[in-house]
Backbone bond lengths (Angstrom), bond angles and torsions (degrees), N, CA, C in turn:
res aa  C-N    CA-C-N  psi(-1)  N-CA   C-N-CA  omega(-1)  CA-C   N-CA-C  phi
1 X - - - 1.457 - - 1.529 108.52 -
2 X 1.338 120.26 129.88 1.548 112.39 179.01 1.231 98.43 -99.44
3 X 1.862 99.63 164.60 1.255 121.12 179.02 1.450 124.73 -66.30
4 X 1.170 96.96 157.54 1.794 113.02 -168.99 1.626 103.24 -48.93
5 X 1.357 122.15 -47.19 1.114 129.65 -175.03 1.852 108.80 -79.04
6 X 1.448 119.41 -34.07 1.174 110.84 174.05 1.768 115.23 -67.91
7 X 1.714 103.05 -33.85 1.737 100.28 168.12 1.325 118.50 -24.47
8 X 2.018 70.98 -77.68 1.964 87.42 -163.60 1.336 116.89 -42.31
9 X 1.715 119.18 -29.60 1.480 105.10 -178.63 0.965 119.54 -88.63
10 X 1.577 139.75 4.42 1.191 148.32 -151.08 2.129 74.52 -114.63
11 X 1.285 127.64 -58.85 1.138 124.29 -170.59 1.281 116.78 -80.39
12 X 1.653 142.19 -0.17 1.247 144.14 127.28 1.489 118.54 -48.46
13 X 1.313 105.24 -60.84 1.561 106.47 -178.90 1.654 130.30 -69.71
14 X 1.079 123.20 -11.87 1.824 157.14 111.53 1.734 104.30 -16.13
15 X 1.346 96.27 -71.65 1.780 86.59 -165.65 1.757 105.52 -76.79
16 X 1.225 101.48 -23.59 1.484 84.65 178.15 1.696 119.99 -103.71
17 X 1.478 103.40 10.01 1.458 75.95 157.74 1.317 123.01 -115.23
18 X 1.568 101.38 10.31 1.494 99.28 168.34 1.478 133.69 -105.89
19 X 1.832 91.03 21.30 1.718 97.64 165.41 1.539 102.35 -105.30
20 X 1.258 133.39 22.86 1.304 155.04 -176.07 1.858 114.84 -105.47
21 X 1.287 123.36 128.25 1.270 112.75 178.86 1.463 113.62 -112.96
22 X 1.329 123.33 0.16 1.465 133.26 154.83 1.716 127.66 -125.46
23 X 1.135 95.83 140.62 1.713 101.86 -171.26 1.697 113.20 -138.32
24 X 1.226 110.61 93.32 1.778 116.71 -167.80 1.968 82.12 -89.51
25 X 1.052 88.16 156.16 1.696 119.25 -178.84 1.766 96.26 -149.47
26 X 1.627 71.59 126.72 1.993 88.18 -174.30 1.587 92.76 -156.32
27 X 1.590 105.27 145.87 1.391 129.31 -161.78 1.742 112.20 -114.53
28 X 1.168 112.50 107.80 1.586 134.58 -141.25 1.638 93.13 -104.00
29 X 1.068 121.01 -26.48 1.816 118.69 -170.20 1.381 99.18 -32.29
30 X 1.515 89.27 134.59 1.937 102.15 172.18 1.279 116.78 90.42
31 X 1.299 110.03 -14.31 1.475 103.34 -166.46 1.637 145.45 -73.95
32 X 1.049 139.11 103.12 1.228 121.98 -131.61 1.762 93.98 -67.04
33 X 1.794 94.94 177.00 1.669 96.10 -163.13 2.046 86.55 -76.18
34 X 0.836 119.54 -30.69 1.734 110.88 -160.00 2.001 104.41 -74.95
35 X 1.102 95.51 -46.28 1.638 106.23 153.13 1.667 109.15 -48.21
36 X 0.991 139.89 -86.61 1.604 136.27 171.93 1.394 116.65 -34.37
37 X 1.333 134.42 -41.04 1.493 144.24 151.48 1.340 99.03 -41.18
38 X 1.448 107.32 -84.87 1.392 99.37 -164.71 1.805 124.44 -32.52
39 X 1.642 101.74 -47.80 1.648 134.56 170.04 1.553 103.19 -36.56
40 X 1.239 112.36 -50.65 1.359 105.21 -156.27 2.034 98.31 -110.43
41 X 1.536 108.77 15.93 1.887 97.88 155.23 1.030 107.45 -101.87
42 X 1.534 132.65 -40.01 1.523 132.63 177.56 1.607 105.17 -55.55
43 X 1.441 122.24 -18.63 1.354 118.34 176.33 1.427 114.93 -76.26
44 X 1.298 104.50 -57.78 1.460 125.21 164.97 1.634 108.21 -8.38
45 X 1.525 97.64 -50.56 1.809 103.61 -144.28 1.652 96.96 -72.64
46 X 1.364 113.56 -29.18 1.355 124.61 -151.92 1.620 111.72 -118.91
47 X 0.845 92.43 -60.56 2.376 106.79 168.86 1.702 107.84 -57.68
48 X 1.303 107.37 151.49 1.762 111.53 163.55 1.436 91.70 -113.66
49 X 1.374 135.28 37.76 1.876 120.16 138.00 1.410 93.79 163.66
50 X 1.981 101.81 146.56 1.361 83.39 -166.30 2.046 71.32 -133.62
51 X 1.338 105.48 135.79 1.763 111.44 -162.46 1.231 95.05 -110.94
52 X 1.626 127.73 165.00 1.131 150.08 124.17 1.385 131.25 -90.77
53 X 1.312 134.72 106.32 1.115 100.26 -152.26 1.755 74.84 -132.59
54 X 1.874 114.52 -179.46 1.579 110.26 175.98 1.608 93.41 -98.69
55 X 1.414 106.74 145.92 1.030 134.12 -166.94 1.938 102.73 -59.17
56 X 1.201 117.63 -43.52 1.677 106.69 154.88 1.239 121.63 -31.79
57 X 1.258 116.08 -73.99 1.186 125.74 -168.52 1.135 111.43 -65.66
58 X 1.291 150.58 -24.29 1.388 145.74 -173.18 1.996 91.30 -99.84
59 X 0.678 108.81 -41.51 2.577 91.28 164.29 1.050 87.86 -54.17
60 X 0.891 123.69 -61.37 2.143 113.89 -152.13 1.431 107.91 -62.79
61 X 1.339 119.52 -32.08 1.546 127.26 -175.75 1.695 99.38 -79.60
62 X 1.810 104.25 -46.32 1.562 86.45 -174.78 1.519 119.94 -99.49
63 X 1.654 116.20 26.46 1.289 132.52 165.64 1.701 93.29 -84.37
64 X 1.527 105.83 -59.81 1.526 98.57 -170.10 1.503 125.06 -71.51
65 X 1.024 117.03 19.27 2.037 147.49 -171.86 1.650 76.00 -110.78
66 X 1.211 130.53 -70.01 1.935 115.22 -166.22 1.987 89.58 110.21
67 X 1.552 100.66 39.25 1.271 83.36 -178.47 1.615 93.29 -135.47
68 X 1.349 115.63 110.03 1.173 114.69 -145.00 1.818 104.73 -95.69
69 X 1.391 114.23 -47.43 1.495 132.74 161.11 1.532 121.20 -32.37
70 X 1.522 110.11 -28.38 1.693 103.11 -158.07 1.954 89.55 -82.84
71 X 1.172 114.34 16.76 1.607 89.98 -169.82 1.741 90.22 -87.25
72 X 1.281 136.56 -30.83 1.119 149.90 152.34 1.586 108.94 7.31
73 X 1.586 100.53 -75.71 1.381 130.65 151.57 1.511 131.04 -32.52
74 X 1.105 112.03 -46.04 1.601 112.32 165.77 1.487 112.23 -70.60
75 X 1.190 112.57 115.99 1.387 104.17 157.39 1.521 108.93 -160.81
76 X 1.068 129.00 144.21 1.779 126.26 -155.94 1.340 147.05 80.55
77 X 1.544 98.73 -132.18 1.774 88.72 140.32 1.378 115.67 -144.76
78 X 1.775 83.03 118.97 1.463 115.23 162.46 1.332 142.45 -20.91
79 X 1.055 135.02 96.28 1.458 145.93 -170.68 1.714 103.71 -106.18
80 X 1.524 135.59 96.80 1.561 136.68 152.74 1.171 103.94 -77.98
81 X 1.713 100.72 136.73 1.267 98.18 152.94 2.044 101.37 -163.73
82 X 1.594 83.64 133.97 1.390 100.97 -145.09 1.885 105.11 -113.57
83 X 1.500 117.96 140.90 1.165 115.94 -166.71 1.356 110.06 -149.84
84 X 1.638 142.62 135.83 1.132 124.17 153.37 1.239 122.87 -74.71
85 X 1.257 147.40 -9.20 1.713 153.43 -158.47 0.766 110.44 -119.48
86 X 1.405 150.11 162.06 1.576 150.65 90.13 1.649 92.96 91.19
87 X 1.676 105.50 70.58 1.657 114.96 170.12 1.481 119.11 -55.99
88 X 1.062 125.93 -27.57 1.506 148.71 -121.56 1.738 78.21 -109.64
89 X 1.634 116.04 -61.60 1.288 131.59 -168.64 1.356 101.75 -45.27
90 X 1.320 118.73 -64.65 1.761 125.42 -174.75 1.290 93.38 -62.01
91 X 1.332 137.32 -61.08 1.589 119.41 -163.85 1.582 118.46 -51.43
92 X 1.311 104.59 -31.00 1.543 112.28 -174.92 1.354 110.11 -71.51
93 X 1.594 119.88 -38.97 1.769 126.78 168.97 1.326 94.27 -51.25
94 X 1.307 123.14 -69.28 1.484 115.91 -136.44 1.603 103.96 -92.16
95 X 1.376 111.43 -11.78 1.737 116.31 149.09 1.822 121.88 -50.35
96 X 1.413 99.81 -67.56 1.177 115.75 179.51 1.920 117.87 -49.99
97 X 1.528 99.64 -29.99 1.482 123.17 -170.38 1.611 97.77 -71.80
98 X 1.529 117.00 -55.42 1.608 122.10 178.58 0.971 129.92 -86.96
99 X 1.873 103.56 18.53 1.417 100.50 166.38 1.622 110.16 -100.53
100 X 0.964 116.32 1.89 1.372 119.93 -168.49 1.840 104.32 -114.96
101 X 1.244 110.94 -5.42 1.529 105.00 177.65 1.679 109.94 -141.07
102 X 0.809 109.39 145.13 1.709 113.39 -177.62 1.652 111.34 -97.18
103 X 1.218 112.92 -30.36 1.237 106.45 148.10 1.760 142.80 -58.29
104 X 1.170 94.75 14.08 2.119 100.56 -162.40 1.738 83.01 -138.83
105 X 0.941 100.11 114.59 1.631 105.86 -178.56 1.633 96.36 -135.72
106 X 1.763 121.67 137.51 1.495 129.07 166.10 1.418 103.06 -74.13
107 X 0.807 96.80 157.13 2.027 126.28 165.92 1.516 127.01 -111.91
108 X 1.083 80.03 -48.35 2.159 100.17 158.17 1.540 103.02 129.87
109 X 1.150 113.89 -151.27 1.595 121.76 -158.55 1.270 115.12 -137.80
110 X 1.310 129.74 178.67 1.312 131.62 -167.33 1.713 90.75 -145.82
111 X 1.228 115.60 93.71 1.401 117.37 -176.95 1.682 122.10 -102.32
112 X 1.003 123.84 111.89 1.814 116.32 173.63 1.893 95.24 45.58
113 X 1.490 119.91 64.67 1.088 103.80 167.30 1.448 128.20 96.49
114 X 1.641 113.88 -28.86 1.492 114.02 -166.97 1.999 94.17 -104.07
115 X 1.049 89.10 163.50 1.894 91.41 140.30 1.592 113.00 -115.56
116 X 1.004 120.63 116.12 1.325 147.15 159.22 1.813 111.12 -62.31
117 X 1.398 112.02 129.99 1.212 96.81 156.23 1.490 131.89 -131.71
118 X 1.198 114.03 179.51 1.746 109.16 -149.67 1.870 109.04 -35.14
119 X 0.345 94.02 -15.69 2.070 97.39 -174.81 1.381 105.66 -74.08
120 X 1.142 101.86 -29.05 1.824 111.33 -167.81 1.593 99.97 -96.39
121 X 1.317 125.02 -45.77 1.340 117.06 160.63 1.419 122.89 -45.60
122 X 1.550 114.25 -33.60 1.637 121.86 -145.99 1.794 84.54 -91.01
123 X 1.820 118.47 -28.38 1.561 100.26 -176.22 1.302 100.22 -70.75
124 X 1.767 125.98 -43.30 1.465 138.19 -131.55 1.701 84.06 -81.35
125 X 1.114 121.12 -11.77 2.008 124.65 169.81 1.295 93.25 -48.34
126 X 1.534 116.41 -60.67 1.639 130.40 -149.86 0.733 108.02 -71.55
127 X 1.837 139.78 -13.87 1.696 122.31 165.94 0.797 129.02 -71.09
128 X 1.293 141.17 156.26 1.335 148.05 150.59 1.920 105.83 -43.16
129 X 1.756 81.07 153.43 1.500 83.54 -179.89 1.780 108.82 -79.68
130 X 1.407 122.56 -162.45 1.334 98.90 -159.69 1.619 95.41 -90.34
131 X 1.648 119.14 -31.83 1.231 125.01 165.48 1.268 112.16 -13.66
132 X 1.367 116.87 -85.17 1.010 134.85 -165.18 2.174 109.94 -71.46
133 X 1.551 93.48 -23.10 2.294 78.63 146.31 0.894 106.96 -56.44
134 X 1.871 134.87 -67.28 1.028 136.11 -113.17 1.283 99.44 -105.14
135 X 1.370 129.10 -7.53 1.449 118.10 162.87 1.737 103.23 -99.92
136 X 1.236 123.00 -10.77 1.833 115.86 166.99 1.705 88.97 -58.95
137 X 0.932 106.66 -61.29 1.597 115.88 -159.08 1.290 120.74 -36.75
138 X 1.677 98.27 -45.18 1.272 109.43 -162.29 1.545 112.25 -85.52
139 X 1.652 99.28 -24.77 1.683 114.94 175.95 1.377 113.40 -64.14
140 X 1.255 112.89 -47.74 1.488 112.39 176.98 1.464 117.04 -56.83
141 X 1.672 108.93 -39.93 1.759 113.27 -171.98 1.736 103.23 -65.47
142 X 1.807 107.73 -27.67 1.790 95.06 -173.89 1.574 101.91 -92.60
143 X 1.417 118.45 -4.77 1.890 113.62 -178.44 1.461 105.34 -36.12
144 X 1.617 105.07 -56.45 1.559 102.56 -151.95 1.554 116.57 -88.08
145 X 1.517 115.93 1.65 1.734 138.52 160.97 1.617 97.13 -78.04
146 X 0.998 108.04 -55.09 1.715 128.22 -167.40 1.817 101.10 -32.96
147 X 2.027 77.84 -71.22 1.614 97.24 175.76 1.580 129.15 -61.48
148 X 1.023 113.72 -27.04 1.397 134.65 171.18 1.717 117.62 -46.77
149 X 1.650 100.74 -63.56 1.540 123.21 172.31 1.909 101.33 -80.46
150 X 0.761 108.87 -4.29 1.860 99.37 158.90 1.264 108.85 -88.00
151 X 1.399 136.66 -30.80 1.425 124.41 -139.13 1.769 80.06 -122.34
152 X 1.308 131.91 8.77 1.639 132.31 177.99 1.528 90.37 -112.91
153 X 1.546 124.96 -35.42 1.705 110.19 -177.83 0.848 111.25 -58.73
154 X 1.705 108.09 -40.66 2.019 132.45 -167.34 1.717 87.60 -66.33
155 X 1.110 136.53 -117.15 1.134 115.18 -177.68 1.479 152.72 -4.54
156 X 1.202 143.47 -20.34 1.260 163.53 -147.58 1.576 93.03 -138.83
157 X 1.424 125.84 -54.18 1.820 116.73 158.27 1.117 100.53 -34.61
158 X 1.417 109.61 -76.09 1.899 117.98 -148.00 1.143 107.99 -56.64
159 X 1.367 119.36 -53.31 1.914 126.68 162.86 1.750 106.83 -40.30
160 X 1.129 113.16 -55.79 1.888 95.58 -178.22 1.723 110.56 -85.05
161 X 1.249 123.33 -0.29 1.218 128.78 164.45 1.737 112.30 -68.67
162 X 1.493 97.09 -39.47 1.368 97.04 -165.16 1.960 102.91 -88.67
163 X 1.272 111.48 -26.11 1.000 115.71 172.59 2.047 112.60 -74.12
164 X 1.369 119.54 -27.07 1.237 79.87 158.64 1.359 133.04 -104.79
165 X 1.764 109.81 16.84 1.465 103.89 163.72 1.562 106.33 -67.51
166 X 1.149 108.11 -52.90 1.264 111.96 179.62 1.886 128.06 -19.32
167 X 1.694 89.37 -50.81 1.492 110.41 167.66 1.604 128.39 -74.04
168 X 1.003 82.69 -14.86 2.017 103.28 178.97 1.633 108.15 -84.13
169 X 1.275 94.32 -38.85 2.004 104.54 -168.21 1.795 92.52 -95.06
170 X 0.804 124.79 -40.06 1.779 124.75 142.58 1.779 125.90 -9.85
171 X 1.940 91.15 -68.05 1.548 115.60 -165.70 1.621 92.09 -70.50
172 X 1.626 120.01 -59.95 1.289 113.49 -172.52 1.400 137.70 -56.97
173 X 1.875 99.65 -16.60 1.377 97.68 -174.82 1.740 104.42 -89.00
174 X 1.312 133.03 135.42 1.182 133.27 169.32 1.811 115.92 -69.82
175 X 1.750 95.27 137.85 1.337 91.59 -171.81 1.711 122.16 86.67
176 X 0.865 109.57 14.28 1.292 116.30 -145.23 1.949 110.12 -117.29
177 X 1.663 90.26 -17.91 1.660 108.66 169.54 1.038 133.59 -75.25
């Protein structure tokens, strides 16, 4: 039976990661403390919590989640870090983060349900954030309005272009009013 105090954290860390729809697990051994600082403001900017937790306690939390695979994922020391938004955003920090240290290695993720592993994080770096879908998206849907009202200005010029040569070769000819 665990302790009163090991519960509650086993049942804090339970409730919050399952109001969460992404969960990257990354392996920190070695790391110096100013390196881990640094690790955990670039997290700050982008994640809503970035945990340490002991690798017991986080199976038991993600046994009692019904998620039986992520223990796979634990191994060392444990780095959570958990987000509802913009998955792609954290993968790209904590991509960019392990390319520069050999000590900070991914494990992979726990995405909408799956466990993911590190390979699948390392593409989900390479998307665009959703911003930047949602204005591709939106650029492409106004191209062909866009293009539409270019090729009616272009016309409606060339028509009053031609109408005031028209009026010019008019003015010069005598008699002609």
């Amino acid at each position: 039976m665990p302790s009163l105090g090991k519960q509650l954290m086993l049942d804090e860390l339970t409730k919050t990661l399952q109001a969460k729809q992404y969960i990257f697990f990354s392996r920190y051994q070695g790391l110096t403390v100013s390196d881990f600082g640094e690790l955990r403001r670039k997290l700050d900017k982008v994640s809503d919590r970035t945990l340490v937790v002991k690798n017991s306690i986080a199976r038991k939390v993600f046994k009692t989640m019904g998620i039986e695979n992520a223990s796979s994922l634990i191994q060392g020391s444990v780095l959570l870090t958990v987000g509802k938004t913009e998955p792609q955003v954290i993968s790209k920090v904590l991509v960019e983060f392990a390319k520069d240290r050999e000590n900070f290695e991914l494990n992979g993720a726990y995405l909408d349900g799956t466990v993911c592993q590190a390979s699948y994080v390392k593409s989900l770096a390479k998307l665009p954030s959703r911003d930047v879908l949602v204005a591709t998206v939106v650029s492409s849907l106004n191209a062909p309005v866009s293009g539409f009202v270019h090729v009616i200005a272009q016309l409606i010029q060339s028509f009053a272009f031609t109408l005031d040569q028209v009026c010019k070769q008019k003015a010069t000819v005598p008699g002609s009013q």
